[in-house]
VOGU-3710 file (C-alpha; in Angstrom, 3 decimals, decimal comma):
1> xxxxxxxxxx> 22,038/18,713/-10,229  19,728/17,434/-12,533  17,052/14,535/-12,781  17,896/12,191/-14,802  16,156/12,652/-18,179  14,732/15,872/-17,082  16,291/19,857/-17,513  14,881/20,502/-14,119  16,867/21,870/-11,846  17,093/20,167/-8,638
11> xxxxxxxxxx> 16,367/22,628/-4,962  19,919/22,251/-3,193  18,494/23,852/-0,171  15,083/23,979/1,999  15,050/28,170/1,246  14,657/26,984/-2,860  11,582/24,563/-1,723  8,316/25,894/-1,391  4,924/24,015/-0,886  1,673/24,547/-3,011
21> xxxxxxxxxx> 0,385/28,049/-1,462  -2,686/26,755/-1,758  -3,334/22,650/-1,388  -6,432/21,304/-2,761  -7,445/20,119/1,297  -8,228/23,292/2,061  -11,601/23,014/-0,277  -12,423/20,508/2,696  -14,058/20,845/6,359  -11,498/21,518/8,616
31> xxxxxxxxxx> -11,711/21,775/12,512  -9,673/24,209/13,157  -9,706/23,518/17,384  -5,893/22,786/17,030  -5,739/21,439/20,825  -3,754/17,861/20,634  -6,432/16,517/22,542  -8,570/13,195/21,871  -11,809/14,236/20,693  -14,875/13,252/18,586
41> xxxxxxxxxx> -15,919/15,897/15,759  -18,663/16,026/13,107  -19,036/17,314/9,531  -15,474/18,141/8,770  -12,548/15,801/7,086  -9,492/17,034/8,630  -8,661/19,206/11,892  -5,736/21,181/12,456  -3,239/19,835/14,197  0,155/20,902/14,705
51> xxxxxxxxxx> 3,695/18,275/14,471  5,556/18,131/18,179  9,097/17,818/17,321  11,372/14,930/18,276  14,081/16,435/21,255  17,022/14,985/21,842  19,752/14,331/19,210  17,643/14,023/16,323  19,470/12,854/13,066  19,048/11,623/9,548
61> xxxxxxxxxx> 18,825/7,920/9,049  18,566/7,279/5,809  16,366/9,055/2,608  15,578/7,652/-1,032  17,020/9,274/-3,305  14,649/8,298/-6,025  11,529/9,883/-3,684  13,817/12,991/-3,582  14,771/13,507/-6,785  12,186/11,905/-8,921
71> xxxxxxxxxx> 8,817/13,182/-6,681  10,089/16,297/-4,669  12,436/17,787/-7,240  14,919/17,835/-3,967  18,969/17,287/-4,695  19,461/14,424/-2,346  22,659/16,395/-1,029  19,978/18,196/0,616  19,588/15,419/3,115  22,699/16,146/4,347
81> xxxxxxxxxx> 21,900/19,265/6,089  20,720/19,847/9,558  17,628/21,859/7,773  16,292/19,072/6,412  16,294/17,096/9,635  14,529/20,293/11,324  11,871/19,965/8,423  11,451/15,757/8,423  11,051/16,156/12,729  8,316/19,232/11,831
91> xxxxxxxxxx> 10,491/21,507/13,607  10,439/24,222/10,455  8,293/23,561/8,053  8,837/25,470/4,331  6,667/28,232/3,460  3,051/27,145/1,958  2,765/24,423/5,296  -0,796/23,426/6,195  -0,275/20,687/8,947  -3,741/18,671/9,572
101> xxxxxxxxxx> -4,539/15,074/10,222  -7,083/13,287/8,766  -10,736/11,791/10,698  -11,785/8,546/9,334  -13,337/5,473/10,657  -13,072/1,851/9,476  -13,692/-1,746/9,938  -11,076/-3,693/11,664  -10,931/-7,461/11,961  -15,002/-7,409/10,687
111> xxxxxxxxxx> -16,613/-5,138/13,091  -17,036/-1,241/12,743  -14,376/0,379/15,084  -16,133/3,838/14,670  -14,074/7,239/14,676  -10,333/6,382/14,309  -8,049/8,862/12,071  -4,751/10,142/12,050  -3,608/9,443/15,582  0,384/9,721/14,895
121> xxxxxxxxxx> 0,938/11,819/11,470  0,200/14,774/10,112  -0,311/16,380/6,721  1,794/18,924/6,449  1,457/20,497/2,717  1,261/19,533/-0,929  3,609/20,086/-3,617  3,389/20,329/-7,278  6,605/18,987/-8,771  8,337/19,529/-12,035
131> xxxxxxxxxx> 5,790/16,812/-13,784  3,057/18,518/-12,648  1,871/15,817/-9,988  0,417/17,028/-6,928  1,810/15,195/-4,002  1,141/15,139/-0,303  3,385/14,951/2,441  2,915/12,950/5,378  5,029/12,934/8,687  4,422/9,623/10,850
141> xxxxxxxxxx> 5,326/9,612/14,261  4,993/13,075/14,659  3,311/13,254/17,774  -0,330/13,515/19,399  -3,712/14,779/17,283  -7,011/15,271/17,617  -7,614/11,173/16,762  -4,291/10,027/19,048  -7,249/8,482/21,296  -4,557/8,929/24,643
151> xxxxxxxxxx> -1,876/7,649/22,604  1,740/9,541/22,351  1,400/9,709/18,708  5,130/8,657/18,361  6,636/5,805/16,074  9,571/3,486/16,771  12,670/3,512/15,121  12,026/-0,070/13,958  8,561/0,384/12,734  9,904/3,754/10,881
161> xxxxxxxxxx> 12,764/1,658/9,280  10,447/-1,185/8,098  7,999/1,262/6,131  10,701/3,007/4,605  12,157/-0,491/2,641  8,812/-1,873/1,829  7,491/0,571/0,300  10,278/1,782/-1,953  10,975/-2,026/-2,647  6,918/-2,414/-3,169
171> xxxxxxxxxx> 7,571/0,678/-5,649  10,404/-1,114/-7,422  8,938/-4,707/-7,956  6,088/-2,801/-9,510  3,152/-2,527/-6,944  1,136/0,141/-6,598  2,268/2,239/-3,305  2,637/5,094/-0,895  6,240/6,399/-0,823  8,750/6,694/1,598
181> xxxxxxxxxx> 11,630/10,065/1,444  13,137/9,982/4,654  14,037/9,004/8,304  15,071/10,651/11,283  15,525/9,539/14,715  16,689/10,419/18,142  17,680/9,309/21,540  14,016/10,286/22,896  12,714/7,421/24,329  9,178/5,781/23,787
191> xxxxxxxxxx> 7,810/2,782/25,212  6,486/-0,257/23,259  5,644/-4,040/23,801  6,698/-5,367/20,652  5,108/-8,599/20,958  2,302/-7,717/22,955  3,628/-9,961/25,450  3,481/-8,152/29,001  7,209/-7,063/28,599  7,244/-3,281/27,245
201> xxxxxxxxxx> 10,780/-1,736/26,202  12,026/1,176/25,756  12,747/2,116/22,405  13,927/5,295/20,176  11,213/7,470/18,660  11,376/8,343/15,002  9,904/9,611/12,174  9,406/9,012/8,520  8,568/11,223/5,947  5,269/9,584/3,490
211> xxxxxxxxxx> 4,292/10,776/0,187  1,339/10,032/-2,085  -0,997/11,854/-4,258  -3,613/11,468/-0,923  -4,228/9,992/1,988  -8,165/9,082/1,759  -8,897/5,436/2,557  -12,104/3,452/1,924  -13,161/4,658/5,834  -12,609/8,359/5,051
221> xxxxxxxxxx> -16,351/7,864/3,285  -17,485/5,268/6,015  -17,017/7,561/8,933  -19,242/10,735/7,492  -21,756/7,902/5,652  -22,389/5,829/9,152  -22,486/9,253/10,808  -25,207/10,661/8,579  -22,803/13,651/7,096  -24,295/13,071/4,111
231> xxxxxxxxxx> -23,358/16,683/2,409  -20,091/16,399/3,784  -20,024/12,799/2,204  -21,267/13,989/-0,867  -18,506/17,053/-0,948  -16,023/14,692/-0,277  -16,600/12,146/-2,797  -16,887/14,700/-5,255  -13,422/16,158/-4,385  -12,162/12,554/-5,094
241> xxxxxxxxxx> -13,753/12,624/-8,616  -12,170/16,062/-9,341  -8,832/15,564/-8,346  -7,940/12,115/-7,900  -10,366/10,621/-11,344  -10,065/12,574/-14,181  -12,077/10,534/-16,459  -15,078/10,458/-14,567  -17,244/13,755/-15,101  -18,807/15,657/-12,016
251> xxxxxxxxxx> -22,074/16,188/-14,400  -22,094/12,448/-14,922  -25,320/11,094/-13,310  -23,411/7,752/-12,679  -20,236/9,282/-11,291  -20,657/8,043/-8,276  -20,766/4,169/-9,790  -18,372/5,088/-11,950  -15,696/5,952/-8,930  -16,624/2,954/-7,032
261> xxxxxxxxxx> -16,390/0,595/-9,994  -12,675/2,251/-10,586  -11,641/1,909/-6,576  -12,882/-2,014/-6,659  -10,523/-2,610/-9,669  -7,584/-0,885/-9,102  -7,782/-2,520/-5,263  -7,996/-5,952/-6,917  -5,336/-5,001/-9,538  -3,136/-4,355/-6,369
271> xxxxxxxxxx> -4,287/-7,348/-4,047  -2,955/-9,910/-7,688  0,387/-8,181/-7,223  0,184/-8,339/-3,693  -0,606/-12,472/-4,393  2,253/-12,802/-6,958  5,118/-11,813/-4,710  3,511/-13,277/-1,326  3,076/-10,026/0,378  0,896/-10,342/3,154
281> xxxxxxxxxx> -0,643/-7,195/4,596  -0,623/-7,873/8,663  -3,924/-5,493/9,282  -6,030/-5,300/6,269  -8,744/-3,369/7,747  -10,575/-0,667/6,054  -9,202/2,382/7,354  -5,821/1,099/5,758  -7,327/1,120/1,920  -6,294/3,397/0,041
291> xxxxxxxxxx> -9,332/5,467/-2,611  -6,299/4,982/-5,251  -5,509/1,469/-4,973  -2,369/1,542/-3,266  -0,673/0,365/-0,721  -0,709/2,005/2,349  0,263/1,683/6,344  2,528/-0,466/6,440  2,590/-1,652/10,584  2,593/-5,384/10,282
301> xxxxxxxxxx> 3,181/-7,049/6,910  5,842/-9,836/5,126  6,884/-12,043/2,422  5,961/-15,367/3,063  9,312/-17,371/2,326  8,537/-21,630/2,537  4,715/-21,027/1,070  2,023/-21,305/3,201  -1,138/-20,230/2,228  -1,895/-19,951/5,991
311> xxxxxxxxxx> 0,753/-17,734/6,548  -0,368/-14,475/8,966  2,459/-11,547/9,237  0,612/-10,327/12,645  1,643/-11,809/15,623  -1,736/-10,582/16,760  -4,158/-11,667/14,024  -4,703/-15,259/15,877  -7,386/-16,518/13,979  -5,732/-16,211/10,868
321> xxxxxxxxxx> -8,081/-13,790/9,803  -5,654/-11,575/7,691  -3,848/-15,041/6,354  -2,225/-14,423/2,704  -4,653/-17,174/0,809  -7,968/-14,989/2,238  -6,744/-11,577/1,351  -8,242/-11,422/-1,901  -11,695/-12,517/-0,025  -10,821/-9,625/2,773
331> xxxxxxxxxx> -10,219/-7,161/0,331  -13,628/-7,862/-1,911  -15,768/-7,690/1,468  -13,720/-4,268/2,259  -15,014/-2,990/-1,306  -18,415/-3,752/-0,314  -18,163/-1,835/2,552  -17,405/1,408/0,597  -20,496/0,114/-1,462  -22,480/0,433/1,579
341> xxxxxxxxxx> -20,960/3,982/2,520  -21,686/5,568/-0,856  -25,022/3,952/-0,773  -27,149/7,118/0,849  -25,797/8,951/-2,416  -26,984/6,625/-4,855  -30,782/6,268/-6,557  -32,561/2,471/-6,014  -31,817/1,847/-9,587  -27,947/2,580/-9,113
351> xxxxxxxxxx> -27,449/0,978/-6,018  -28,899/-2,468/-8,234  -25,746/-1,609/-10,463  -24,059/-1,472/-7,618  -24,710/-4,776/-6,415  -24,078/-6,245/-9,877  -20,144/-5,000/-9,370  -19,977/-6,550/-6,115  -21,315/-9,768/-7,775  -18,221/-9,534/-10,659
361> xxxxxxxxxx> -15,892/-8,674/-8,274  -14,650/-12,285/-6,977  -14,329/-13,397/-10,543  -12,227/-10,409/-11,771  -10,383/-11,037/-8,743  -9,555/-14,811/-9,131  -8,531/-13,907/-12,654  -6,208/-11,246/-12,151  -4,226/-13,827/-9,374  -3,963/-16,492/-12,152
371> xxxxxxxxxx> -3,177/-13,939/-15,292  -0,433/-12,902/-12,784  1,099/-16,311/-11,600  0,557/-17,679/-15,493  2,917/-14,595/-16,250  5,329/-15,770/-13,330  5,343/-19,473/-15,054  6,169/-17,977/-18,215  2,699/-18,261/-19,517  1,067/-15,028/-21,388
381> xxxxxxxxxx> -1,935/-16,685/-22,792  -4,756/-18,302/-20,544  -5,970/-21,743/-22,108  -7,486/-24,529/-20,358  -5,873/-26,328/-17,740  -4,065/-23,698/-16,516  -5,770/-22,512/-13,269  -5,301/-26,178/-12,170  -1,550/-26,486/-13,706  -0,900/-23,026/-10,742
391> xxxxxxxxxx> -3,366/-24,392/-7,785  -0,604/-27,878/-8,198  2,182/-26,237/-8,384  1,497/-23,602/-5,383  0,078/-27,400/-3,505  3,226/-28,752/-4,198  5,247/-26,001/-2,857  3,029/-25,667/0,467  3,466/-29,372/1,065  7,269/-29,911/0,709
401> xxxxxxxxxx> 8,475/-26,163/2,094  9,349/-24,705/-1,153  10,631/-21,120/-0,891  7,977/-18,753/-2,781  10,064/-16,308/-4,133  13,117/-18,571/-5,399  10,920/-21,494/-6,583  9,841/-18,654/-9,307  13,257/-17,328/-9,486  15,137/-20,745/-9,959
411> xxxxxxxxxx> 12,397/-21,435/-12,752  13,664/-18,675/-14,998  17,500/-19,610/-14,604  16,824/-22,822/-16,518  15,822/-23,288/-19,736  12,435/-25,369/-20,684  14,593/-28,333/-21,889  16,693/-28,507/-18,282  13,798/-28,780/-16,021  13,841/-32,565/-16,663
421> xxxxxxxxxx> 17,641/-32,812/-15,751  18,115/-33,708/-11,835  21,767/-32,894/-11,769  20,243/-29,228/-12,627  17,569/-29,160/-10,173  19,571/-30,694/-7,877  21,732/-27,646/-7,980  18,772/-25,411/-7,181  17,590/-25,470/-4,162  13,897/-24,589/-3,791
431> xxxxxxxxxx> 13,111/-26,892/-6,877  15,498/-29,425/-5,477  12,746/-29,396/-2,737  10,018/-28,988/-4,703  11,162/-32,389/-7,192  10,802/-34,175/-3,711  7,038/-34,210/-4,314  5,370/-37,317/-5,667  3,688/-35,343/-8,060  6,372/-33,331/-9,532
441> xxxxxxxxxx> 7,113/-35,523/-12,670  3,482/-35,654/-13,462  3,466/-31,711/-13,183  6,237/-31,248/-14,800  5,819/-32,833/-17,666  1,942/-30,864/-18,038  4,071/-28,086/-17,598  6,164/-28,517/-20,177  3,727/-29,553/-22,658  2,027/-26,274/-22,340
451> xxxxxxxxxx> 5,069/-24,396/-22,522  5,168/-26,161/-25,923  1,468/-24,945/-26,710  2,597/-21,352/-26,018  6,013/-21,692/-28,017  4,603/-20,114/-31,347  3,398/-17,328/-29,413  6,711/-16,486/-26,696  9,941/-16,543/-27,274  12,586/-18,044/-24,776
461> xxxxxxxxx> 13,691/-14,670/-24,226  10,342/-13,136/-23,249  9,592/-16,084/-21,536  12,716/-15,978/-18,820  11,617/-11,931/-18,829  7,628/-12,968/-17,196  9,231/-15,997/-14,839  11,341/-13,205/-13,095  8,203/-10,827/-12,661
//
């Protein structure tokens, strides 16, 4: 078998499959005490640690075929045999497997949570497909490490299930993310309290399969900066230049501005799309940014449906803290906390620049959420008037219980000229909802005047095209 516009030959078995013999990680500190104990190290990035395999019954729930074909080079048929369930659990790993997990720290909820790292998954290799993209693979749930902190290092079945779909359908609506290849599960049992109530369950233990070019997040850097590792630090970031940010020079002066101006952006690039489809991420701490400006970890997290900017996805996040309007604020104070962790390796004069990003950042931000909801209005050209023509329309939706996603949807299936018709918003039935607001004639008809403004400029066609995005 064959990818689809490729002459690459797709592996049929596990035996054809080989990881990188040597992955770029290895260049790293590594603590190579593999005991799956809890423990504190210093001056490394990784330590060894080694998958324990699900028991009992394990099997194949489902793989993407896309992450298979498209990333690993792998013939999905592949997933169909009881080697490739033995490799997903970490039972035999190909030839060229490094298993590690990774120490970083982070900032959860505000407050620095010190040492926390890879306390269920494990690294296991990289491989260097047919387009020449190094990727690394990632088993979650995989049991205990060095960071567990007393934990059993297991995932549930659920939990496994949930990553898997948003993050291929993250992939597919065009937002930067980790990837998902496969799960397994089987009848060993782990036990969880789901809603934190007082009433734990038992509940099947499984495992999913992660890729992405790397797994460093913003508190990779925080843990060795706060710890006063500042050659490791310095090693590290470096590493991160070299493989991960091409256009930035390791003889550049500035490189390490450079990076930190190209993390903020990309992050805020993400957090718009994140804004445009009303993903909320449920624990938006630091330790779950990505370096690349991805998504990554996906424990609790939705799509708010009736918009609310209130609206929390973590049954534990009380305060609202993580709420989908103050993610873009979350997210900007997470930057500067990488800001403060490359600080040590920066001269007085560059940390000033420094602090001159920071100051841009909320602007960039605020206009990269209204480009993206202009472009979901079918508006491609910012003009004045329009930041308040979105903040009504998203006011008007909150107040009467419009449904995010189909308000935007049910926008594009009519055409400029029927939006004043109430027999055909009558048969739609977010803006049926939405027309119940007082104000809705008075938006309506700003809205349609600047549809008018942008007329010479977008055709109906291309205009339909950016309300379904």
């Amino acid at each position: 078998m064959k990818m689809e516009g490729e002459a690459t030959t797709l592996k049929r078995t596990l035996a054809e499959w080989k990881f990188s013999q040597y992955p770029k990680y290895i260049l790293l500190p590594i603590d190579e005490n593999n005991e799956q104990i809890s423990s504190n190290v210093k001056n490394v990035v990784f330590s060894e640690a080694t998958p324990i395999p699900l028991e009992n019954n394990v099997r194949l729930v489902c793989v993407s075929v896309d992450a298979l074909a498209n990333i690993l080079d792998m013939d999905p048929d592949v997933s169909n045999r009881e080697e490739f369930v033995e490799f997903v659990s970490g039972r035999k790993l190909p030839y060229g497997a490094l298993p590690i997990a990774h120490r970083y720290g982070g900032h959860q909820y505000g407050l620095w949570a010190g040492q926390l790292g890879d306390g269920r998954a494990h690294i296991i290799g990289e491989y260097v497909n047919s387009r020449n993209e190094r990727w690394q693979l990632q088993l979650k749930g995989s049991g205990p490490t060095p960071y567990s902190r007393m934990r059993d290092g297991r995932l549930v079945l659920r939990a496994a299930i949930r990553e898997m779909v948003v993050s291929e359908a993250c992939h597919y609506l065009g937002v930067p993310t980790t990837r998902a290849a496969a799960v397994i599960v089987s009848d060993e049992a782990v036990v969880r309290d789901m809603y934190y109530s007082g009433c734990p369950r038992r509940e099947s233990a499984a495992v999913v399969l992660r890729l992405a070019k790397c797994w460093f997040r913003f508190g990779s850097l925080e843990v060795l900066s706060r710890a006063g590792e500042l050659t490791v630090l310095r090693q590290l970031t470096d590493f991160i230049i070299k493989e991960h940010f091409p256009d930035i020079h390791l003889s550049d002066e500035n490189r390490f501005i450079r990076l930190f101006s190209d993390i903020a952006h990309r992050t805020l690039d993400m957090v718009a799309k994140w804004q445009g489809l009303g993903f909320t991420h449920g624990l938006l701490n630091t330790d779950n940014m990505s370096i690349l400006g991805i998504t990554m970890d996906y424990g609790p997290f939705g799509f708010v449906d009736s918009y609310d900017s209130g609206f929390v996805a973590n049954c534990s996040d009380g305060e609202g803290k993580y709420a989908l309007a103050k993610q873009p604020d979350v997210v900007v104070w997470n930057i500067g906390q990488l800001a403060n962790a490359l600080k040590p390796l920066l001269t007085s004069s560059q940390q000033v620049h420094m602090l001159h990003i920071l100051k841009t950042l909320d602007t960039y931000c605020k206009n990269k959420i209204l480009e993206t909801f202009l472009m979901k209005i079918g508006l491609k050209e910012e003009r004045w008037g329009d930041e308040q023509l979105v903040e009504k329309l998203l006011d008007m939706m909150q107040q009467t219980g419009a449904d995010f996603t189909a308000t935007f949807r049910q926008l594009a299936e009519l055409e400029p000229s029927e939006l004043v018709s109430e027999v055909k918003i009558s048969e739609k039935w977010s803006l049926k909802r939405l027309s119940s607001h007082a104000s809705w004639g008075c938006w309506l008809d700003q809205y349609r005047e600047r549809l008018d403004k942008e007329a010479g400029t977008v055709l109906v066609g291309s205009y339909k095209t950016s309300l379904r995005h």
